[in-house]
Residue, then its C-alpha position, 0 to 999 in steps of 0.5 A: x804746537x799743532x796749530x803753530x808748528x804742524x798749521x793743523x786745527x785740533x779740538x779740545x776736549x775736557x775729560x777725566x783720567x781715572x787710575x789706581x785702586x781707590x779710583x782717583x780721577x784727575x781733569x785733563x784736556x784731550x786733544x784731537x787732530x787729523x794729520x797725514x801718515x807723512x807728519x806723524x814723525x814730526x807729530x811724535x818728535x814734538x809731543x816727546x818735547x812737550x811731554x814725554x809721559x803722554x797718552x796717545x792713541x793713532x787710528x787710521x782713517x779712511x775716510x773723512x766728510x766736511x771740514x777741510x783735511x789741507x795743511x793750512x799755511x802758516x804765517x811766518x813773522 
């Protein structure tokens, strides 16, 4: 949906999730884009239709270096 709805890149990350007493752990995939203040709301509205339960954190940055922070087009067909 990042890619194909927002036209951001992401990275994937695999992880672990830990909880409960006796430390139970579950693999799960953690996904990090950048996006601008402005597609925050669509980027919440999305995620709640996908899955309402999901973990996410939202730092502001300041600034970046390398890679390219544009809105890629996306192909519309």
């Amino acid at each position: 949906m990042i890619i194909t709805k927002m036209g951001r890149g992401v990275t994937v990350y695999s992880g672990k999730r830990g909880y409960g007493k006796r430390g139970e752990t579950k693999e799960v995939d953690i996904i990090y884009t950048v996006i601008t203040r402005l597609e925050l709301n669509k980027l919440n509205t999305e995620i709640e239709k996908i899955e309402p339960n999901a973990f996410v954190v939202m730092n502001s940055v300041k600034d970046t270096k390398g890679g390219i922070v544009k809105k890629r087009p996306l192909k519309h067909g």
